[in-house]
PDB file of N, CA, C and O in Angstrom:
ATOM      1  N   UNK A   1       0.300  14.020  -7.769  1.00  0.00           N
ATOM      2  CA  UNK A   1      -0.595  13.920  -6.630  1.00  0.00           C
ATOM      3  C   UNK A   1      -0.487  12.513  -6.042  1.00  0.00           C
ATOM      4  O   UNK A   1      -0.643  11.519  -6.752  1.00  0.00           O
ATOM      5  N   UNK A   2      -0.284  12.458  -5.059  1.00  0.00           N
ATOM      6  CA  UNK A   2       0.025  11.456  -4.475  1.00  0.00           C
ATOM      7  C   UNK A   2      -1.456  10.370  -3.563  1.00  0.00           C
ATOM      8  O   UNK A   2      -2.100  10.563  -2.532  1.00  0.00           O
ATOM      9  N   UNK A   3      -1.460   9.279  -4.593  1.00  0.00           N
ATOM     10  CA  UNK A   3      -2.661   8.139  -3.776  1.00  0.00           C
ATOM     11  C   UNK A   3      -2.797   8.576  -2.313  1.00  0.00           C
ATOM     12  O   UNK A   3      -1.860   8.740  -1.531  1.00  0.00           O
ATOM     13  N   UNK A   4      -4.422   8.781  -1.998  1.00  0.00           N
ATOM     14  CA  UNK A   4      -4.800   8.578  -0.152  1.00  0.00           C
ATOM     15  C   UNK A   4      -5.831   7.924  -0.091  1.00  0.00           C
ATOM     16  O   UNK A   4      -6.861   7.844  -0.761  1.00  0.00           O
ATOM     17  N   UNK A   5      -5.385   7.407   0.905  1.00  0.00           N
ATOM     18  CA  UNK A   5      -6.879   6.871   1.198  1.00  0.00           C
ATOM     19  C   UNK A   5      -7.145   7.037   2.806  1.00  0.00           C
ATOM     20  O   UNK A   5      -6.224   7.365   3.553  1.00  0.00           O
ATOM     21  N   UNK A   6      -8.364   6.809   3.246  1.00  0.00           N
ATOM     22  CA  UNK A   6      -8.975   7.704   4.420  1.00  0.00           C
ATOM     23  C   UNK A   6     -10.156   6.540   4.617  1.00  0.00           C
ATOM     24  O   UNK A   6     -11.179   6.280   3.984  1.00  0.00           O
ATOM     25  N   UNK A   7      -9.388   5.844   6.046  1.00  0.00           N
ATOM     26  CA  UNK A   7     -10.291   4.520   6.130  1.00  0.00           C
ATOM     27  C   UNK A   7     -11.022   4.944   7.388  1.00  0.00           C
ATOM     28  O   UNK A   7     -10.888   6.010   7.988  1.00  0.00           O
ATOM     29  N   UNK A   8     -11.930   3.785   7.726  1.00  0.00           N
ATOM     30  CA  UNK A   8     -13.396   3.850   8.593  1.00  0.00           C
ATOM     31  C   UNK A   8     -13.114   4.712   9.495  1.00  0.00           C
ATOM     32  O   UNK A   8     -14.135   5.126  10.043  1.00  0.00           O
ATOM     33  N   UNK A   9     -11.974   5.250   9.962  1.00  0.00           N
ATOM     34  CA  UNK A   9     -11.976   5.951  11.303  1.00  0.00           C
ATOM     35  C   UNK A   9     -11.758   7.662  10.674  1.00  0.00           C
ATOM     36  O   UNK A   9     -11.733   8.700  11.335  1.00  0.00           O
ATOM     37  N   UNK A  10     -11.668   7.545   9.693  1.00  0.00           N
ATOM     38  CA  UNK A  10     -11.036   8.886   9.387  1.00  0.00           C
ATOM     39  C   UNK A  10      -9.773   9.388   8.995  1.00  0.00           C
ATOM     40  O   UNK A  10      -9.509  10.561   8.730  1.00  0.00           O
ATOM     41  N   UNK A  11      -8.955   8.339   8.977  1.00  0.00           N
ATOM     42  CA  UNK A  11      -7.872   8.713   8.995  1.00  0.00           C
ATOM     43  C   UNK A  11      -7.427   9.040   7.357  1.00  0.00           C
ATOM     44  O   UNK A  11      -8.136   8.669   6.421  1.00  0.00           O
ATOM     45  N   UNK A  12      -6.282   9.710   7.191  1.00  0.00           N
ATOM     46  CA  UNK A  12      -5.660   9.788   5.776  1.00  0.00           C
ATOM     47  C   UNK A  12      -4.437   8.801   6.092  1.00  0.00           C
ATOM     48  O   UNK A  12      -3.892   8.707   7.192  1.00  0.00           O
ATOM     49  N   UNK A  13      -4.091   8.061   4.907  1.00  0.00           N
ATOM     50  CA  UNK A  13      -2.492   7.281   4.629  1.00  0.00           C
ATOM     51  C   UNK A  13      -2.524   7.373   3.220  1.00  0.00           C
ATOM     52  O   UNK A  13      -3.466   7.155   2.458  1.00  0.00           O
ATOM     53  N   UNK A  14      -1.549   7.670   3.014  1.00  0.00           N
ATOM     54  CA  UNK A  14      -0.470   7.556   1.888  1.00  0.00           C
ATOM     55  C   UNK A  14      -0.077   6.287   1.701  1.00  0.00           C
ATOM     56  O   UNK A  14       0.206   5.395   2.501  1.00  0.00           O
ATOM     57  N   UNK A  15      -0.112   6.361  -0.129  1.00  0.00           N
ATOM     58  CA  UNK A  15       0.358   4.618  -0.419  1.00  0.00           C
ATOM     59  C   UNK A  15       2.154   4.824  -1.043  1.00  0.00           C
ATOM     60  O   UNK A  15       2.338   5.755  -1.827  1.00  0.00           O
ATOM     61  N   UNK A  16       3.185   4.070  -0.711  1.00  0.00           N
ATOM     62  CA  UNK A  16       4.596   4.571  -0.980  1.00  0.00           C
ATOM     63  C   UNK A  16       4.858   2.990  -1.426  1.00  0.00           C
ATOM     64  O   UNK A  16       4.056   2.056  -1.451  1.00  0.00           O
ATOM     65  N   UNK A  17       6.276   3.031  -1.769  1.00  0.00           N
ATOM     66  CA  UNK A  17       6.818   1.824  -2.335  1.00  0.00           C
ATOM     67  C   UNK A  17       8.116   1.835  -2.461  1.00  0.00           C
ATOM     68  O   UNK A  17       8.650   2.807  -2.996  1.00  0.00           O
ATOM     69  N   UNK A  18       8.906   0.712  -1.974  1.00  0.00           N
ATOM     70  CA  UNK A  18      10.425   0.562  -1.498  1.00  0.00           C
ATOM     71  C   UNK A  18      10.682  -0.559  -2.303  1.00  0.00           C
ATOM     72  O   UNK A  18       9.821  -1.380  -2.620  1.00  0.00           O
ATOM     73  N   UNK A  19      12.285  -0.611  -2.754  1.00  0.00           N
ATOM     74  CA  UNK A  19      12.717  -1.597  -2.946  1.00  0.00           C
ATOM     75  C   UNK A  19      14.041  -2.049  -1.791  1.00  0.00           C
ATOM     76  O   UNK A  19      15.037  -1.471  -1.358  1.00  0.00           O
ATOM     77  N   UNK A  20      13.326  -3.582  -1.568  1.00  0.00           N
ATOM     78  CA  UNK A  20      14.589  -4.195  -0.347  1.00  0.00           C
ATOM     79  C   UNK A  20      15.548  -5.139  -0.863  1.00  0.00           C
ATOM     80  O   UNK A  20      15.599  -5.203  -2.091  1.00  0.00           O
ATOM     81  N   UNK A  21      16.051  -5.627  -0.434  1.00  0.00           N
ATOM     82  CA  UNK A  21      16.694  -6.560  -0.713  1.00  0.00           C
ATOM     83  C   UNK A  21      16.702  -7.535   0.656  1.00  0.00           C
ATOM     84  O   UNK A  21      17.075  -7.267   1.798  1.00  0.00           O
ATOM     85  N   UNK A  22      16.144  -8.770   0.094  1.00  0.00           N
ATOM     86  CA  UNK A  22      16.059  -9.150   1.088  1.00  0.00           C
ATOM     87  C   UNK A  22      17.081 -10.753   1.333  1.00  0.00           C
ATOM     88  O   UNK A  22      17.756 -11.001   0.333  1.00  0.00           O
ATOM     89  N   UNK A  23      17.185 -11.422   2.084  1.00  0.00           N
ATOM     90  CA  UNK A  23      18.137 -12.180   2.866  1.00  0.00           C
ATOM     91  C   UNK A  23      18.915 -13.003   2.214  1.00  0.00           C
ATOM     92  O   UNK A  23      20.004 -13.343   2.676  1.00  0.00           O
ATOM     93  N   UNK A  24      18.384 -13.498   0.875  1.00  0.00           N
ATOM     94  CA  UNK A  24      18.819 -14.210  -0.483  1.00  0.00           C
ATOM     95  C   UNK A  24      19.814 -13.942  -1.221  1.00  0.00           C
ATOM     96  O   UNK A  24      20.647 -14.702  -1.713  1.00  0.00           O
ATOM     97  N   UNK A  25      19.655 -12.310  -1.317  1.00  0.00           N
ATOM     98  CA  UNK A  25      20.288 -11.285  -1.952  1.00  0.00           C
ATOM     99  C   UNK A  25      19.151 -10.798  -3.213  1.00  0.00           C
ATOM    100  O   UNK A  25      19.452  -9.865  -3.958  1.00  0.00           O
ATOM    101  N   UNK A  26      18.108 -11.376  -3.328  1.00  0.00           N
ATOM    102  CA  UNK A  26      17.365 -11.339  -4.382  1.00  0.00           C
ATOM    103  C   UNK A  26      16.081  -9.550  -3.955  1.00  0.00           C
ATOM    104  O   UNK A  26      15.541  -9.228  -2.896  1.00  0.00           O
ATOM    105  N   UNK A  27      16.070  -8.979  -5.088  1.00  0.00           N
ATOM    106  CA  UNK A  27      15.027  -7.778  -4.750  1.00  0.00           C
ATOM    107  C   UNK A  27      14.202  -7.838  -4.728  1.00  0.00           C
ATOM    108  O   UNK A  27      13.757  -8.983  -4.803  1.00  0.00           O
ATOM    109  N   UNK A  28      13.171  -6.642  -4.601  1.00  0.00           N
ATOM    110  CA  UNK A  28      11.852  -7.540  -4.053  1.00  0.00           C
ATOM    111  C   UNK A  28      11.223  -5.748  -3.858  1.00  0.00           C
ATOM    112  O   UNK A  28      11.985  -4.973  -3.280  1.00  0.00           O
ATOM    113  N   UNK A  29       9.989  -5.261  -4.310  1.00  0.00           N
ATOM    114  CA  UNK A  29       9.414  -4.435  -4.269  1.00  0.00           C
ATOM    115  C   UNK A  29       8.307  -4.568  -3.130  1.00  0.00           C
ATOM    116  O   UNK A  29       7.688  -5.630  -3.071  1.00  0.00           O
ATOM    117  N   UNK A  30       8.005  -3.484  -2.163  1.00  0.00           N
ATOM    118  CA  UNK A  30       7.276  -3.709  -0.914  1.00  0.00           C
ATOM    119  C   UNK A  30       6.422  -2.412  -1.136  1.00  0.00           C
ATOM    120  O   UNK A  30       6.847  -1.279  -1.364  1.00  0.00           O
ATOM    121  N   UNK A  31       5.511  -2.706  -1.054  1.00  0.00           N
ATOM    122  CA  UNK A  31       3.885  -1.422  -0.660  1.00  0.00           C
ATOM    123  C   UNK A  31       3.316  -1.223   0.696  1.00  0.00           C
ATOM    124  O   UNK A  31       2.628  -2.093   1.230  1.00  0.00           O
ATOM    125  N   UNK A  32       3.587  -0.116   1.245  1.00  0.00           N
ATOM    126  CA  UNK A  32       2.736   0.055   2.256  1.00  0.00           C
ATOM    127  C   UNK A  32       2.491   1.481   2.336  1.00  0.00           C
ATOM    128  O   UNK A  32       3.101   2.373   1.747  1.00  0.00           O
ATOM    129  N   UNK A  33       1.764   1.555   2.937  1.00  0.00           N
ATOM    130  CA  UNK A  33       0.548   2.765   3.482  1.00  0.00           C
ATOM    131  C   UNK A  33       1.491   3.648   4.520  1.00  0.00           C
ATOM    132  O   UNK A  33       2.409   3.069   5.101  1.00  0.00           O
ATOM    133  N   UNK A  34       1.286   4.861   4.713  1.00  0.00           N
ATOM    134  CA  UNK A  34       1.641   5.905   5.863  1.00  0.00           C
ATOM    135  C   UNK A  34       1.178   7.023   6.066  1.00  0.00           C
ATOM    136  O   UNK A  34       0.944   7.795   5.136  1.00  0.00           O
ATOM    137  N   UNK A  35       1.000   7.264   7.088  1.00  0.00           N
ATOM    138  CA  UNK A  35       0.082   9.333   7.706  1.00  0.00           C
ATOM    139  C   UNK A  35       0.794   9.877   7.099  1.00  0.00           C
ATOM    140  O   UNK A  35       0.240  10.954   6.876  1.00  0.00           O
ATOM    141  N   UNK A  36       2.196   9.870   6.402  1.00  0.00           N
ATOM    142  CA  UNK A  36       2.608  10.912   5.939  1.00  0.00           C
ATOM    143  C   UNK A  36       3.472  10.736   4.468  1.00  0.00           C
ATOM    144  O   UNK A  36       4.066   9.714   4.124  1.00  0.00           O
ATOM    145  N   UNK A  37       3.363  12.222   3.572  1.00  0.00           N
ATOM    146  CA  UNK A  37       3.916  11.486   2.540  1.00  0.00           C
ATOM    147  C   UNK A  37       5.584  11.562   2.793  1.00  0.00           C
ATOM    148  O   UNK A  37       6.148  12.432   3.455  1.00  0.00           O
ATOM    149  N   UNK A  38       6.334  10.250   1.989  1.00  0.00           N
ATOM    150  CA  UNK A  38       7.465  10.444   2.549  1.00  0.00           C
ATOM    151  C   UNK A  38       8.558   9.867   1.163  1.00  0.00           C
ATOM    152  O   UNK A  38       7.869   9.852   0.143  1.00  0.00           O
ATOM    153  N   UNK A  39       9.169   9.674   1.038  1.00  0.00           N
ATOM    154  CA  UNK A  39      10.632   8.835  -0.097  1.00  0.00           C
ATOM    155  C   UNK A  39       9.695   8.245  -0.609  1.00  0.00           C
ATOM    156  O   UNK A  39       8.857   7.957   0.245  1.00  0.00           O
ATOM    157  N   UNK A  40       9.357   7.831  -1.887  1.00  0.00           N
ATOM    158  CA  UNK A  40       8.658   6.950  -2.458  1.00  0.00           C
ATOM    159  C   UNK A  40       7.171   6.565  -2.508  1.00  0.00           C
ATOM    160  O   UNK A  40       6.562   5.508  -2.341  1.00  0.00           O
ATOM    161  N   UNK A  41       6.883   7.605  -2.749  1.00  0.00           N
ATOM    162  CA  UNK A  41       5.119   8.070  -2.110  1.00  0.00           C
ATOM    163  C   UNK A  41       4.447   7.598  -3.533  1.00  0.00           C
ATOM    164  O   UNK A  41       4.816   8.467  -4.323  1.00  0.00           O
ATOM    165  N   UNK A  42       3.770   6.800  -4.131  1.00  0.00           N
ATOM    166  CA  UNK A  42       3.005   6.706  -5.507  1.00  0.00           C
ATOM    167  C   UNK A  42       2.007   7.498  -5.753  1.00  0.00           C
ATOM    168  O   UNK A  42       1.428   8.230  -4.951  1.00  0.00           O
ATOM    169  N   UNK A  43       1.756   7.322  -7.117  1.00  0.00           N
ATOM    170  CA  UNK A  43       0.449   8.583  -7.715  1.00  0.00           C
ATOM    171  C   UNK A  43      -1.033   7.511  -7.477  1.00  0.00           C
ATOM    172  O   UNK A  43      -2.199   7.743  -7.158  1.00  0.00           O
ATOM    173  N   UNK A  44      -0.318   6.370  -7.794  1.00  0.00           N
ATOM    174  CA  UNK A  44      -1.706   5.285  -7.918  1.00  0.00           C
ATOM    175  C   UNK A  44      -1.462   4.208  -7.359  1.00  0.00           C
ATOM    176  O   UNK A  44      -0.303   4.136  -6.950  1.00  0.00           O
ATOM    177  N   UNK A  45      -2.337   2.987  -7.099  1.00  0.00           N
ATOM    178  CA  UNK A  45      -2.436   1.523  -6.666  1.00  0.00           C
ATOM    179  C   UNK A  45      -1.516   0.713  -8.155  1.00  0.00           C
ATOM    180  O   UNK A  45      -1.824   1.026  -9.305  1.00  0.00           O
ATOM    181  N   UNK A  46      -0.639  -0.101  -7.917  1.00  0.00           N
ATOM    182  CA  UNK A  46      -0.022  -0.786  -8.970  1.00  0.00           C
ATOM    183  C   UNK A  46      -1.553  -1.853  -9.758  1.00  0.00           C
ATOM    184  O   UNK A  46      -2.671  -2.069  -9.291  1.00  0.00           O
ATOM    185  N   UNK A  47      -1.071  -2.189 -10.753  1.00  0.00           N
ATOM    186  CA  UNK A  47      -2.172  -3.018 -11.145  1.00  0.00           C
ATOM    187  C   UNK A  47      -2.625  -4.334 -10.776  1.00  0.00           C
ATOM    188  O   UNK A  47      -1.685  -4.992 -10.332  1.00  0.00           O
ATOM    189  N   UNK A  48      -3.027  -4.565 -10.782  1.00  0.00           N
ATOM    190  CA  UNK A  48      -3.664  -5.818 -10.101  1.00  0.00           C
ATOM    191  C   UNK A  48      -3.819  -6.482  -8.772  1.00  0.00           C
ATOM    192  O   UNK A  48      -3.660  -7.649  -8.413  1.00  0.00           O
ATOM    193  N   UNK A  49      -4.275  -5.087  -7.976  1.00  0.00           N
ATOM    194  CA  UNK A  49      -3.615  -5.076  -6.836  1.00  0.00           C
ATOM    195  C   UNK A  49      -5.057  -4.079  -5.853  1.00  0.00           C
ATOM    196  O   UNK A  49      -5.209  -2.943  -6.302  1.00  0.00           O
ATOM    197  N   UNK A  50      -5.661  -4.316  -5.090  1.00  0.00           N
ATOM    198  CA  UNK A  50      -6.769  -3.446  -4.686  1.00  0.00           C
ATOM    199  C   UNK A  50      -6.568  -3.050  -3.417  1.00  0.00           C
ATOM    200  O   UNK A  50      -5.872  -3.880  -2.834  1.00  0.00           O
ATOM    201  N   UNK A  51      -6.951  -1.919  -2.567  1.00  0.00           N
ATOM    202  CA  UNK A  51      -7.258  -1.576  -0.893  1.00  0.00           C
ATOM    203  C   UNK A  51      -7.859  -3.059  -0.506  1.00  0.00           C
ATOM    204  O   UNK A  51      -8.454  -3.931  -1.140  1.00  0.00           O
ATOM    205  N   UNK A  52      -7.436  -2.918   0.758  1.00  0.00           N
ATOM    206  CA  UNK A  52      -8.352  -3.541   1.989  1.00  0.00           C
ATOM    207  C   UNK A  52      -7.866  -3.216   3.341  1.00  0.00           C
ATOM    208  O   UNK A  52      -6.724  -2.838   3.600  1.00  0.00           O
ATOM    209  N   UNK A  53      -8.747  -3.380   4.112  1.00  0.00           N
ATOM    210  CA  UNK A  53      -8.519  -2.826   5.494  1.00  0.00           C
ATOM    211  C   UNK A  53      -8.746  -3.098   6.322  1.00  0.00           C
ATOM    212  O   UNK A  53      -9.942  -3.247   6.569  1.00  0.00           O
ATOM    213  N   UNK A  54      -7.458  -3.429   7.644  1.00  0.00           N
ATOM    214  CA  UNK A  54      -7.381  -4.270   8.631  1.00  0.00           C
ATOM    215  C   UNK A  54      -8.845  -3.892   9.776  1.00  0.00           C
ATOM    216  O   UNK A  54      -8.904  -2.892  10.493  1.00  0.00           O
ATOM    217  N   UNK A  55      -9.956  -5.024   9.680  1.00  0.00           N
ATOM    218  CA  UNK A  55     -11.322  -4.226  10.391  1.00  0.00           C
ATOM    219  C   UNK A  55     -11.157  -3.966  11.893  1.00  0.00           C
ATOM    220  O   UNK A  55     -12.086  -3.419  12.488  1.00  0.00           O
ATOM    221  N   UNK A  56     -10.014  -4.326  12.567  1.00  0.00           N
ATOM    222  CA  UNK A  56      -9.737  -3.619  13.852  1.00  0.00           C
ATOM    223  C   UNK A  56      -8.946  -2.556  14.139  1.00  0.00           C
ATOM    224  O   UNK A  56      -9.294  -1.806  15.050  1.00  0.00           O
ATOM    225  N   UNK A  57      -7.509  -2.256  13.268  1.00  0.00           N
ATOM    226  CA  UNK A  57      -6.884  -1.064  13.390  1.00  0.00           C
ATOM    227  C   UNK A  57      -7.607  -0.133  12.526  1.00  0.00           C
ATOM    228  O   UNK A  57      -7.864   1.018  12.876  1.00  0.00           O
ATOM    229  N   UNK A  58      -8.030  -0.779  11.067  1.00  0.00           N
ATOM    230  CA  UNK A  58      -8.656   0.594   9.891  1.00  0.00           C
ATOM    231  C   UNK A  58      -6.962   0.827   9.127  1.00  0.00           C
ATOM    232  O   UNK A  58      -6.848   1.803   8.386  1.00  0.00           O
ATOM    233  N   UNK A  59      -5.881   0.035   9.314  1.00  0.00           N
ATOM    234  CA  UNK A  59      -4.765  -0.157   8.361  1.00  0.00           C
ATOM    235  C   UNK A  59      -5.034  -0.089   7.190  1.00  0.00           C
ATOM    236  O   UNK A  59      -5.719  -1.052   6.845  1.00  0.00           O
ATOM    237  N   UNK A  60      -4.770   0.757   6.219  1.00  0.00           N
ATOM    238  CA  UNK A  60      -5.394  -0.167   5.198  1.00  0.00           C
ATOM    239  C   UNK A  60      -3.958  -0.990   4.383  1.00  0.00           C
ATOM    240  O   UNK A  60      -2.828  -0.705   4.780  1.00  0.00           O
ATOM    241  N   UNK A  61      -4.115  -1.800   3.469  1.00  0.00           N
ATOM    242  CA  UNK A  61      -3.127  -2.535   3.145  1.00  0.00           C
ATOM    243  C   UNK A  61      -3.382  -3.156   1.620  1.00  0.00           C
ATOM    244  O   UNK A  61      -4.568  -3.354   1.357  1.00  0.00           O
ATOM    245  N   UNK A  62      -2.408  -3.491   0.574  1.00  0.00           N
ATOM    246  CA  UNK A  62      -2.610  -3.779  -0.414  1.00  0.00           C
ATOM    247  C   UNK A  62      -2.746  -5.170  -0.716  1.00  0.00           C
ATOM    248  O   UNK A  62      -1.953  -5.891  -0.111  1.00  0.00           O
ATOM    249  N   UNK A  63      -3.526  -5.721  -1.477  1.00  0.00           N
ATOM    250  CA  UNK A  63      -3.623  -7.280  -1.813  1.00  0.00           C
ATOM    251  C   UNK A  63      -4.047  -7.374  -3.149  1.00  0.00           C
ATOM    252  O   UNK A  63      -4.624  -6.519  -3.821  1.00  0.00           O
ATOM    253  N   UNK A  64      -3.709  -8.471  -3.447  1.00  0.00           N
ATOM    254  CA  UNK A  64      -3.917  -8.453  -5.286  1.00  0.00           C
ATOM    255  C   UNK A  64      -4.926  -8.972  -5.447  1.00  0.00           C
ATOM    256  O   UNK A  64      -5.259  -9.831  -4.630  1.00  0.00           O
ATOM    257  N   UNK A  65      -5.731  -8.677  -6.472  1.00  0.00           N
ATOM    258  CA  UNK A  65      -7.085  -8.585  -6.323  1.00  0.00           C
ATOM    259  C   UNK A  65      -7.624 -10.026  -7.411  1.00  0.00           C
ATOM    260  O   UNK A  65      -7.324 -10.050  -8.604  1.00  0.00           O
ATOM    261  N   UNK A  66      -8.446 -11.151  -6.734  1.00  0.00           N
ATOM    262  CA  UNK A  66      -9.114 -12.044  -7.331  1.00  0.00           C
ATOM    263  C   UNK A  66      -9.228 -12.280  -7.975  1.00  0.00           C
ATOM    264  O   UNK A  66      -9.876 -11.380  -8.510  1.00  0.00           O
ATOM    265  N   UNK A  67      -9.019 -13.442  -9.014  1.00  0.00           N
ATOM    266  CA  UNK A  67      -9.086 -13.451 -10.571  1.00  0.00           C
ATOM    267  C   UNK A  67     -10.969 -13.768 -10.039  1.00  0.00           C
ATOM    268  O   UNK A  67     -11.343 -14.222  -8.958  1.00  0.00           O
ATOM    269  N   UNK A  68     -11.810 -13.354 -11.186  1.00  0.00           N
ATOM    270  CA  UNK A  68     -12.538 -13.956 -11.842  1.00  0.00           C
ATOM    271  C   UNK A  68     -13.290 -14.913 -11.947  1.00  0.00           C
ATOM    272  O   UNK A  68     -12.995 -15.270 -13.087  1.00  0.00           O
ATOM    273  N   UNK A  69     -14.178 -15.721 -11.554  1.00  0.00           N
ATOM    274  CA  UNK A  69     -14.350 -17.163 -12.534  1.00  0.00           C
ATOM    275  C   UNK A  69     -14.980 -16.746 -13.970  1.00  0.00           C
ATOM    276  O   UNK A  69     -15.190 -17.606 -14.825  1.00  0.00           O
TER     277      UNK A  69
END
């Protein structure tokens, strides 16, 4: 079953995950959200890592989540 989430406006996105390679030559794992499920769709949020959501589009987007004091 594939992670959704369904931000302030209503919407559903799907959370997916790519690996790039990026300009270095070095890899590099990328998370983002989409309306639809597609190649690389996840079951869950990676760990240490929470929702948040852009408060003018309702994007939502992943960020790693606060240590503590």
């Amino acid at each position: 079953m594939a992670y959704s989430h369904v931000n302030s406006k209503r919407q559903t996105y799907f959370l997916h995950q790519r690996l790039v390679t990026l300009r270095g030559g070095r890899k590099q794992t990328i998370y983002f959200f989409s309306r639809e499920e597609k190649e690389g769709v996840m079951d869950e949020i990676p760990a240490g890592y929470e929702v948040m959501e852009n408060k003018r589009t309702g994007l939502p987007m992943l960020r790693k989540k606060k240590k503590q004091a």
